[in-house]
N, C-alpha and C positions, 0 to 999 in steps of 0.2 A: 411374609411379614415377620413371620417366626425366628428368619435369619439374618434380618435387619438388625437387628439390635446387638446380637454377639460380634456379626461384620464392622457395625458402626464403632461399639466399644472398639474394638482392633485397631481400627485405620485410627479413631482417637488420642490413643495410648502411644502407638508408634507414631504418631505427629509431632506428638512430646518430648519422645527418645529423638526426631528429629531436628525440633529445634534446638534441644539440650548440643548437639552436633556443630549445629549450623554457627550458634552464638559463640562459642570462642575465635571460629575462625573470622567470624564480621569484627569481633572488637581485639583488635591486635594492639588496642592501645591499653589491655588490661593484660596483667600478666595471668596465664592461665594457672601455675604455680598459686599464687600470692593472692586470689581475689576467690570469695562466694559465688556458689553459683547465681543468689542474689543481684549480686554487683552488676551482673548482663541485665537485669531489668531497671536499669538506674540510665538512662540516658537518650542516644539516638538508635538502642536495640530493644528501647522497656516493651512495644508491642509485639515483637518477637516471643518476649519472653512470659510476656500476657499472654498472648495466644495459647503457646506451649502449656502451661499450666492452667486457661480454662479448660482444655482439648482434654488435660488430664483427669482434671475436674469434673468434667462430663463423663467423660469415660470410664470415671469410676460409679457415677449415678449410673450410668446403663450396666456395672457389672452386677450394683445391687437388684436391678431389674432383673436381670438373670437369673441371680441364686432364688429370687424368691418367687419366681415363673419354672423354673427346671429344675428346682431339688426341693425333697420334703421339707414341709414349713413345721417350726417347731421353737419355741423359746431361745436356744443358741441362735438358730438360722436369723429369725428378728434383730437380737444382738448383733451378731455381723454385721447383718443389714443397716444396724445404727450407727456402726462403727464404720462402715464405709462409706455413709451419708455425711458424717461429721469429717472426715478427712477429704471427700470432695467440695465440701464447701470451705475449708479451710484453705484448701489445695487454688481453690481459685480466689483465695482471699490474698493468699501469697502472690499472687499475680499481679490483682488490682492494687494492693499496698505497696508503695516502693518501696527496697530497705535504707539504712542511714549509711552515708560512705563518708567517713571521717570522725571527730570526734563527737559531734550534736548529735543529741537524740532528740526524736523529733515523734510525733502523737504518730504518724502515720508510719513513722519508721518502728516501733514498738507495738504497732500494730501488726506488722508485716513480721517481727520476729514472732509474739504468739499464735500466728497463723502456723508461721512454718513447724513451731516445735506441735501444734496440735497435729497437723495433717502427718508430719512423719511419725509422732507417739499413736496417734489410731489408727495408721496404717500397721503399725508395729502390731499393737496387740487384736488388728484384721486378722493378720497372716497366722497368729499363732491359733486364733478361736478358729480356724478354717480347717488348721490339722484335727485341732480336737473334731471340730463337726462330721469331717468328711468320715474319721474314726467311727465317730458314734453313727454313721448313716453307712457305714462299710462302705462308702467309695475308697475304690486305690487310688493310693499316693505315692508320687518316688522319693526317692532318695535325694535327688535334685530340687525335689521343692523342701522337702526336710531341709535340706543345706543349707540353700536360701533364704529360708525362712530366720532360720539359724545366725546369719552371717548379718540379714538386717538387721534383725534386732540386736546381735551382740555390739556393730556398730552404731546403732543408737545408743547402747549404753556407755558405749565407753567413750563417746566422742567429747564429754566435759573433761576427761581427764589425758587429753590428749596433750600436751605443751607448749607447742610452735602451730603460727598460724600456719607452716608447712604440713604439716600434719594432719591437723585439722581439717584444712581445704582436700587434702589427699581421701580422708575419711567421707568428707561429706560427697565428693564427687562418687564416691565406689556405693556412698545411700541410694545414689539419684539413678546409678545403674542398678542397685538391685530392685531400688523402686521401678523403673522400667520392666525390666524382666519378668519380673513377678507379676503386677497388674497386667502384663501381656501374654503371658499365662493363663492368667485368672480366665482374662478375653475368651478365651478359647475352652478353657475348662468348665465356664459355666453354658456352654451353649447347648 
């Protein structure tokens, strides 16, 4: 039972990275350039794209299961814990809320965008209370999650000041894979 749960986050997480895969190539009538990754849960792919993001959304509940079953419990570790509880249920709020595609805003379309920016901002400051923890608990770390850790958040930040919705979609797509990555990581790191 002990290995059910790091397994289960895993195959979770990478269901995610798979849908994320799957949904450009089903909707060839959005340009992969030019359109959110949002935009694939707007139509005849939105439980695709539900799926993909509850899968993630679970997966990150069972990584908090992890850290606080297999690493010293202590005031940070809790934190974490919170901060990765808040970004899985946002994470699956982005799911269930469609976004708005076109000019209207719409109550559930505004719902789906403060979903998205919470789950990506408290994923963001997950990753970075995890170096400080694993520091303060002397577990080793590479270089590679350094980097990672690194590259999400500095694309979090800088994706308002980006210009062109070329751009922007280029940035947000390279989130969704370091999102991937990392939480598939985590999978594995907390077991």
């Amino acid at each position: 039972m002990k290995k059910l749960f790091p397994n289960l986050a895993s195959i979770l997480v990478a269901s995610f990275a798979l849908t994320q895969l799957i949904l450009p190539i089903l909707r060839t009538d959005l340009d992969f350039y030019l359109n959110f990754v949002s935009n694939y849960g707007v139509g005849y792919s939105w439980w695709i794209f539900t799926l993909g993001l509850t899968m993630l959304g679970a997966g990150k509940l069972l990584l908090t299961k992890n850290l606080l079953s297999n690493y010293p419990k202590n005031k940070l570790s809790k934190v974490i814990a919170g901060f990765i509880i808040i970004s899985a249920i946002a994470t699956i709020g982005v799911g269930l809320f469609q976004t708005d595609i076109g000019g209207e805003m719409t109550t559930i379309g505004l719902i789906h965008g403060i979903m998205a920016y919470v789950s990506f901002s408290a994923t963001g400051v997950f990753y970075a209370l995890i170096l400080i923890y694993k520091r303060q608990i002397q577990k080793p770390f590479s270089l590679l999650e350094h980097a990672s850790t690194f590259i999400y958040i500095a694309l979090l930040v800088s994706f308002p000041f980006w210009q062109t919705l070329l751009t922007q979609v280029i940035v947000e797509r390279l989130l969704v894979v370091m999102l991937a990555i990392n939480n598939y990581r985590y999978t594995i790191d907390f077991k």
